[in-house]
C-alpha positions in Angstrom: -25.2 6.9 -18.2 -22.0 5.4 -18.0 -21.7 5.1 -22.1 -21.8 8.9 -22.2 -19.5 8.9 -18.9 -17.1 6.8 -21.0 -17.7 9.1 -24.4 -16.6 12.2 -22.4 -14.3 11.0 -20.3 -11.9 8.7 -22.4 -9.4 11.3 -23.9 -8.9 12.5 -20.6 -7.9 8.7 -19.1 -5.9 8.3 -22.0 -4.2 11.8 -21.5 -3.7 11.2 -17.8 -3.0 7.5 -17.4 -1.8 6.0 -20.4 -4.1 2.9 -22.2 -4.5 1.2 -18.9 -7.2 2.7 -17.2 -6.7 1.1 -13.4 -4.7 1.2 -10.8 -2.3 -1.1 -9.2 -0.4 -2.2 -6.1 2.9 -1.2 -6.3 6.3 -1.4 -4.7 8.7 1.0 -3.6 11.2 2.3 -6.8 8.6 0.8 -9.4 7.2 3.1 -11.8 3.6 3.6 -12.0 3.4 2.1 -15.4 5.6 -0.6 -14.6 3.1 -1.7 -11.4 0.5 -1.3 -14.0 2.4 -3.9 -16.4 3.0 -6.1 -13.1 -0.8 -5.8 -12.3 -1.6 -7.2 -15.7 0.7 -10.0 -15.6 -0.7 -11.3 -12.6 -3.9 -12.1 -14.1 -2.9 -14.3 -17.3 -0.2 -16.4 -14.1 -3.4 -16.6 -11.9 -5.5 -18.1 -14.6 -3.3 -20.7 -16.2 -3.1 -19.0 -19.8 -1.8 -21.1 -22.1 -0.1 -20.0 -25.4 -3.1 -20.4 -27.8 -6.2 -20.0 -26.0 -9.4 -18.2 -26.2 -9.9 -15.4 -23.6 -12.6 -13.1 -22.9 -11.9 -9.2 -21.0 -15.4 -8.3 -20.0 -15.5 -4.0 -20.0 -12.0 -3.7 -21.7 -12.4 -0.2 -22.1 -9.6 1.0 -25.1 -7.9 -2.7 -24.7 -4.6 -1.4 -22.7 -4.4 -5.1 -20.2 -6.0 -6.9 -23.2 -3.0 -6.1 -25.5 0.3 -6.4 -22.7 -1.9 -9.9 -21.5 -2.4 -11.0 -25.2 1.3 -10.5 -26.0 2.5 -12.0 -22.5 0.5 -14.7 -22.5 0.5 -15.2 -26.1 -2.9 -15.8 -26.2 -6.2 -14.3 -28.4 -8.6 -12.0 -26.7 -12.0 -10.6 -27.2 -13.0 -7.4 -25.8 -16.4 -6.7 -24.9 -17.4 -3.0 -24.6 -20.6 -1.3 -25.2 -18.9 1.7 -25.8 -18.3 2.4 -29.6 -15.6 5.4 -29.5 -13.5 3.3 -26.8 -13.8 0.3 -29.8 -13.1 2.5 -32.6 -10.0 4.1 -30.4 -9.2 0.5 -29.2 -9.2 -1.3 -32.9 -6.6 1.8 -34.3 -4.4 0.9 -31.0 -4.3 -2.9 -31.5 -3.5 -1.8 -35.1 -0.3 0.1 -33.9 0.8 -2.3 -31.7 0.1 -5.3 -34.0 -2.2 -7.4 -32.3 -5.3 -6.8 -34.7 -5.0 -10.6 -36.3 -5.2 -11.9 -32.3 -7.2 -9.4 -30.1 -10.5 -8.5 -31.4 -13.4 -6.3 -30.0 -17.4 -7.1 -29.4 -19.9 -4.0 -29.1 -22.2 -5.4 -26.4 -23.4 -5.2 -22.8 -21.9 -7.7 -20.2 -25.1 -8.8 -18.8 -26.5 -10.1 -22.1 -23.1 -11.3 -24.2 -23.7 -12.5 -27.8 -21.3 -15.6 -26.8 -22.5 -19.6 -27.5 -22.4 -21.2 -23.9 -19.1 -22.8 -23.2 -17.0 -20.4 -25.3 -14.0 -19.4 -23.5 -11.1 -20.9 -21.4 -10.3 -17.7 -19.7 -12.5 -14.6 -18.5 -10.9 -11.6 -16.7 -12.2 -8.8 -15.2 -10.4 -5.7 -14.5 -11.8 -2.6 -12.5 -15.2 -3.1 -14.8 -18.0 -5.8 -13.5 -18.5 -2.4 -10.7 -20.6 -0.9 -13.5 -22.8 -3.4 -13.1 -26.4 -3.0 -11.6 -26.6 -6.3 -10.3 -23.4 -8.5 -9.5 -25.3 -11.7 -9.7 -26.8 -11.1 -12.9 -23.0 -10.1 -14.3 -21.4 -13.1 -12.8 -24.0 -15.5 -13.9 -23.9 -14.4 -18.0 -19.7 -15.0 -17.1 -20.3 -18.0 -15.6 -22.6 -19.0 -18.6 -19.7 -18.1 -21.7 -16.8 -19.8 -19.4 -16.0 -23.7 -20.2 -16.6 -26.1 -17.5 -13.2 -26.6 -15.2 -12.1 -23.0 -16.6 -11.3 -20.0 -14.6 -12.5 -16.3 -14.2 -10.1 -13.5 -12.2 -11.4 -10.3 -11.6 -9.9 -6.9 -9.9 -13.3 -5.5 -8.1 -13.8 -1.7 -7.4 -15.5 -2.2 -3.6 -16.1 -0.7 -0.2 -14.2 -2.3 2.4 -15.3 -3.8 5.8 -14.5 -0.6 7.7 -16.9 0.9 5.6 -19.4 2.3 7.8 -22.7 3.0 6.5 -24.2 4.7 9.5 -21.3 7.5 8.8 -22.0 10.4 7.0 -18.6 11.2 6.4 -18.0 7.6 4.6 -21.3 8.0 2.4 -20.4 11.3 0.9 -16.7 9.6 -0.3 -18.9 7.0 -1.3 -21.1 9.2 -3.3 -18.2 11.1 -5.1 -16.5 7.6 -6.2 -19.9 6.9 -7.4 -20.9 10.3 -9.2 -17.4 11.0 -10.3 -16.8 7.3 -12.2 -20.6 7.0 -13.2 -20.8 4.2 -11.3 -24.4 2.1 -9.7 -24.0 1.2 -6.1 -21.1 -0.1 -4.9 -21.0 -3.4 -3.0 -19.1 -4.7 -0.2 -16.5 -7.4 -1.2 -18.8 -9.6 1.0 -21.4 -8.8 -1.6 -19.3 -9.9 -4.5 -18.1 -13.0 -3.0 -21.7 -13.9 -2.1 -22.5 -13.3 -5.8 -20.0 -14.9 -7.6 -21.0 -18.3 -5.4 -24.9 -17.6 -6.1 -23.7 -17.5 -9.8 -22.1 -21.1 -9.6 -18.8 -20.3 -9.2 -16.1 -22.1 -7.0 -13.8 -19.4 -5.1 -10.1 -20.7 -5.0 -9.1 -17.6 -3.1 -9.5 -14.0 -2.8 -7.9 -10.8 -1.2 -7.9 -7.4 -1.1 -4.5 -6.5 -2.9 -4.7 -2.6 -1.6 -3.9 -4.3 1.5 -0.4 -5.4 1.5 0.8 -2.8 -1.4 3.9 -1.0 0.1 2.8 1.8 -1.9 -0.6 3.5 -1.5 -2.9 2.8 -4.9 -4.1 6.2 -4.5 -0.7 7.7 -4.8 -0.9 9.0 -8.7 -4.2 10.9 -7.5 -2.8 12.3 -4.3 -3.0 16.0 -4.3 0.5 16.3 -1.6 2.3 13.8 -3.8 4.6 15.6 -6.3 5.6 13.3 -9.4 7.7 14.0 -12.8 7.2 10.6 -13.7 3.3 10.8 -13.4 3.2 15.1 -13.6 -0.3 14.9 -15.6 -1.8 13.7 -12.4 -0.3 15.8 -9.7 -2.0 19.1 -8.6 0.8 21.4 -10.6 -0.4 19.1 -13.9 -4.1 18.5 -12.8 -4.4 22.8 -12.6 -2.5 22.7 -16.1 -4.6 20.8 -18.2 -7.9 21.9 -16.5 -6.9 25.8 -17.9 -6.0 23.8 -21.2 -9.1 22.3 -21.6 -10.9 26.1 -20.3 -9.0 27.4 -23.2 -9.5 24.6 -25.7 -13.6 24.5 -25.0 -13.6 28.4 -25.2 -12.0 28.3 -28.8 -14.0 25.2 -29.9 -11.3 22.5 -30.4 -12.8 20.6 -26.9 -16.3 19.7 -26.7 -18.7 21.8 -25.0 -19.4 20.3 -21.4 -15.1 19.2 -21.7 -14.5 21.4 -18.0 -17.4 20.1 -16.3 -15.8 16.9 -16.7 -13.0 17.5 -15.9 -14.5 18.6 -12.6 -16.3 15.0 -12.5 -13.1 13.8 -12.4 -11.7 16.0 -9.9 -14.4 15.2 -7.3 -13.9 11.7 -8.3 -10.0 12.1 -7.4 -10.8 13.5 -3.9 -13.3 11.0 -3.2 -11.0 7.9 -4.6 -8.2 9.3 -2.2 -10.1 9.9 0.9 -11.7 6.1 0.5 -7.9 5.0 0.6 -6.6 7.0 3.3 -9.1 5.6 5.5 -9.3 2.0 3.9 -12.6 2.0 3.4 -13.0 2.0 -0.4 -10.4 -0.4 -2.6 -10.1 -0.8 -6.7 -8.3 -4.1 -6.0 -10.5 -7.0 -4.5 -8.7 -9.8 -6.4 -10.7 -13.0 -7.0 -9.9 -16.3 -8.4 -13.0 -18.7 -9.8 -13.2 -21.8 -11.1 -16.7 -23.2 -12.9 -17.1 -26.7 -12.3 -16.4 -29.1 -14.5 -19.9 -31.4 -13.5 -18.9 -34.5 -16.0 -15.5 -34.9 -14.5 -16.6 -34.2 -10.9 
């Protein structure tokens, strides 16, 4: 499900939001593009990179983080997507931007990786490891291709602790996250904390970024928010290319089904900004990890 998801909805990410598909804290007079960037860079600070090393972006999508962290950390990265058009589209923009000899791509799924134990010094996570089915599972096979004394950081997708389930108003925003992003489930930061110690690893410290961001996440998506800057994604340009892509399906140059996701999307959008309005859905539940390093312990 969330292959095709990702077959269909790609161009329209790309269109809407640039090669970054997530969102980010983000201060007052900062672009949306430049809190993206800033997002990014926290990552490769958080995890130590070091100019040389071998990092791993598990669900990469069409490599937007993996080229700005590659170049600002100057470091090589691997990929891994099980989505071939995202690859194919990723491969020509690493091509472009000149990072094919260091950044690379792996067609695989992220709870079986075709990595040697002990391969990499960094794994990062960004807005992904929430198409998981099973959190453990996906933190374990991490856990498993990290080297001992290494570190994994992750940005989580996950419902908050003012998530009620008992209301039905918070379980349909729930559902419409879910449908509209093809997404499984989605867990409680409690649950991913719980998982990634059941997996082995070490928590040095986590936090829900949403939090503290002076700016609301959700802004780009918010219907009553008028932006030139980010027009695509305000109602004005979210009405404009949805007639586009009416006329473009109708004459044959969009796919056939192109509207109804756009309408995925749509729902998605309402859903996404209702969850932050009332706190009780955020994209950004930062975690730092550390596997142990058992010989030097």
């Amino acid at each position: 499900m969330v292959n095709k998801y990702y077959d269909l909805v790609t161009s329209f990410y790309e269109f809407g939001w640039g090669e970054s598909f997530h969102f980010a804290p983000r201060w007052k007079g900062e672009s949306l593009r430049e809190s993206i960037k800033r997002h990014e860079h926290f990552l490769p600070l958080q995890l130590g990179l070091k100019p040389g090393q071998k990092v791993l972006d598990v669900g990469c999508g069409i490599g937007g983080p993996l080229r700005e962290i590659s170049r600002f950390s100057s470091t090589s990265i691997t990929g891994l997507n099980n989505n071939e058009y995202q690859i194919t589209r990723g491969k020509e923009l690493n091509r472009i931007a000149g990072v094919d000899k260091t950044c690379n791509f792996v067609k695989a799924d992220f709870m079986k990786m075709p990595f040697p134990d002990n391969s990499f010094d960094a794994v990062y996570a960004i807005e992904a490891t929430c198409h998981a089915p099973d959190a453990y599972g996906c933190y374990k096979e991490i856990f498993r291709v990290l080297k001992p004394g290494q570190y994994f950081a992750a940005y989580e997708w996950c419902m908050t602790d003012s998530f009620d389930p008992q209301n039905p108003e918070h379980q349909k925003i729930k559902a419409e996250i879910e449908i509209g992003d093809g997404l499984p489930d989605i867990r409680l930061t409690a649950k991913c904390l719980e998982a990634l110690k059941q997996a082995g690893f070490e928590v040095i410290w986590e936090k829900d970024l949403a939090v503290d961001s002076p700016l609301p996440w959700y802004l780009p998506l918010d219907k009553s928010h008028f932006s030139l800057s980010s027009f695509r994604l305000t109602a004005v340009g979210r009405l404009f290319t949805k007639n586009m892509v009416k006329v473009l399906e109708y004459v044959g140059l969009a796919p056939k089904g192109s509207l109804r996701v756009q309408d995925f999307l749509e729902k998605a959008a309402e859903g996404l900004v209702e969850g932050g309005k009332r706190e009780i859905f955020t994209p950004m539940y930062f975690f730092l990890a550390r596997k142990p390093d058992l010989d030097r312990n």
